[in-house]
Structure formats: structure tokens, C-alpha cells
C-alpha positions as CSV (number, residue, x, y, z in Angstrom):
1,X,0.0,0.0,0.0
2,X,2.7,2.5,1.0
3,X,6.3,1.9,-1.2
4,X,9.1,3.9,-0.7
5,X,11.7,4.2,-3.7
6,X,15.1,5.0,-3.3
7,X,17.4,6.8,-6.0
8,X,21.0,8.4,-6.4
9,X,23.1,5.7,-5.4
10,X,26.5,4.7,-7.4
11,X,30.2,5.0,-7.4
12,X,31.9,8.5,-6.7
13,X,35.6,9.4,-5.7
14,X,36.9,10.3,-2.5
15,X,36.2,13.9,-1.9
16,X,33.0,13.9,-4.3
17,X,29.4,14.4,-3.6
18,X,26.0,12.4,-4.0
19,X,22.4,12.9,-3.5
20,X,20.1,10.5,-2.4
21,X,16.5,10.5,-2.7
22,X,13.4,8.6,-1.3
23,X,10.2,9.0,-2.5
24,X,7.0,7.3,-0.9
25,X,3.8,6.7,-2.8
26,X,0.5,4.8,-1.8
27,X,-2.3,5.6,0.4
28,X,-0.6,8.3,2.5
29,X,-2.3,10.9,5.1
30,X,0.8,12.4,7.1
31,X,4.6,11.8,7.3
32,X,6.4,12.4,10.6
33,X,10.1,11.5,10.7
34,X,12.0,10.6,8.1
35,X,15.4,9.2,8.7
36,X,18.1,7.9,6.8
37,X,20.4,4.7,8.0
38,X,23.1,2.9,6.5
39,X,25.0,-0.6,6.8
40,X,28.0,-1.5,5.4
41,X,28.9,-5.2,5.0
42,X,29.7,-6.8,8.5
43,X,28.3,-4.2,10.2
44,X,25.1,-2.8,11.7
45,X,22.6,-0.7,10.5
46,X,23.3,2.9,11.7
47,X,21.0,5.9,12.3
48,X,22.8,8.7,9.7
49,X,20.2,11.6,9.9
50,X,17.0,12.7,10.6
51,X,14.5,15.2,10.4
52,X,11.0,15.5,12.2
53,X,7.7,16.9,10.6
54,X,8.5,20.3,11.6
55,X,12.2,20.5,10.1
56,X,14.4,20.0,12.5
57,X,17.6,17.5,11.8
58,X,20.1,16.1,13.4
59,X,23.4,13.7,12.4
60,X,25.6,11.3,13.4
61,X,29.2,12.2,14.4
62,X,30.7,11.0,11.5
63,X,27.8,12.7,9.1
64,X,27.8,16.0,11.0
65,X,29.3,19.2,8.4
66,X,29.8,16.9,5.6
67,X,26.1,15.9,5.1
68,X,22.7,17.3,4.6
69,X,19.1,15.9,5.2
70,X,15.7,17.6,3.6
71,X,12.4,17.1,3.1
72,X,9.7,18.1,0.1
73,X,6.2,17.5,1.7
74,X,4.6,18.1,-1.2
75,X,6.3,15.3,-2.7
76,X,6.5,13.1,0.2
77,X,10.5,13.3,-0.2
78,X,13.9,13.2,2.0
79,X,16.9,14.2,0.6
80,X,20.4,13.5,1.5
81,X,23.0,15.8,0.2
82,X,25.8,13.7,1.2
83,X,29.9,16.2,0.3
84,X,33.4,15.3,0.8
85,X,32.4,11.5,0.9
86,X,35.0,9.1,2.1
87,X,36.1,5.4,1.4
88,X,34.7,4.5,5.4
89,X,31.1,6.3,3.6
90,X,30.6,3.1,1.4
91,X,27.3,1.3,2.6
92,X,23.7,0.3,1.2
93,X,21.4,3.8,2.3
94,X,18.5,3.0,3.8
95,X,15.2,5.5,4.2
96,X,12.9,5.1,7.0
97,X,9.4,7.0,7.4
98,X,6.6,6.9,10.2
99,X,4.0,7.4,8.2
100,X,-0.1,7.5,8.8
101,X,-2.5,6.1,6.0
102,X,-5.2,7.9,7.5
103,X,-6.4,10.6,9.9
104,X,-7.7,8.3,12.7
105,X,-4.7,5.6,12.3
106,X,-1.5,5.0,14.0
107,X,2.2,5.7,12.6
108,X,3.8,2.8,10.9
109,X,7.1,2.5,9.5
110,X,8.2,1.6,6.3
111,X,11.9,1.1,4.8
112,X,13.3,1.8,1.1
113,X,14.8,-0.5,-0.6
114,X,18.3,0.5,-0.1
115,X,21.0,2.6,-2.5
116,X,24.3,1.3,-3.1
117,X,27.4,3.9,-2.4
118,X,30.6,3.1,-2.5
119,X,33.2,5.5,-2.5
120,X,36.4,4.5,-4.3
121,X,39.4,6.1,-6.1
């Protein structure tokens, strides 16, 4: 019913930039958080960035001044500008929304599919 569709991923250089994208579609009423995660092989899923209904963001340590999170309501969007990538940046991106299908219901989450980076010279 809800689907959200991840683009923007590929292979970029040390020092270079990407943005990733994550579009939900479906039967959709309100979007509170959307976050972004990544995992890299081996390793756990980590929270990267969020921001709440009303804008506000936060990053992880490593994220903080290099990357940037945004939303486009009107779309049902988030955005991750991510600069100055480096090779320890190479993971699958994950999007994550708490999302209400209608008025009266309760938040659910649902996951993208994932977007390959990998940062490599």
C-alpha cells in the first residue's frame, strides 16, 4: 500500500558528492520523521540523519558538516546531500518513514529499498 523508492546511489571518488533521494507513494495521510540509515557489510545498521515533521535534523558524528538531510512535503521526499564522501562512507542507504494512512490511524514505519554507495578512487 505505501512503497518507498530509493534513487541516487552509485560509485563516486573520494572527496566527491551524491544525493540520495526517497520517494514514498501509496495511500498516505501524514509523514512524521524521516530518517536515513546505512549498513555496510559486517556491520550494523546505523542511524545517519533525521529530520522531524517540523524540520528540525540532526546527524551522526561522523555525518555532522559533511552531510545534509531535507524534506519536500509536497512530494512526500527526503533528501540526503551527502559532500566530501570518504572510502569509510561506502554502505547500502537506507530511508525510513513513520507514516499515517489515514487521519484516525496510528504511525507505521516503512523502509526503502536501499541505495548502493561506495566510494572508491
Amino acid at each position: 500500500q505505501v512503497q518507498l523508492v530509493e534513487s541516487g546511489g552509485g560509485l563516486v571518488q573520494p572527496g566527491g558528492s551524491l544525493r540520495l533521494s526517497c520517494a514514498a507513494s501509496g495511500s498516505i495521510f501524514s509523514i512524521n520523521n524521516m530518517l536515513w540509515y546505512r549498513q555496510a557489510p559486517g556491520k550494523q545498521r546505523e542511524l545517519v540523519a533525521f529530520i522531524t515533521s517540523g524540520g528540525l535534523t540532526n546527524y551522526a558524528d561522523s555525518a555532522k558538516g559533511r552531510f545534509t538531510i531535507s524534506r519536500d512535503n509536497a512530494k512526500n521526499t527526503v533528501y540526503l546531500q551527502m559532500n566530501s564522501l570518504k572510502f569509510e562512507d561506502t554502505a547500502v542507504y537506507y530511508c525510513k518513514m513513520s507514516i499515517k494512512t489515514t487521519g484516525w490511524g496510528r504511525q507505521a514505519d516503512y523502509w526503502g529499498q536501499g541505495a548502493q554507495v561506495t566510494v572508491s578512487s
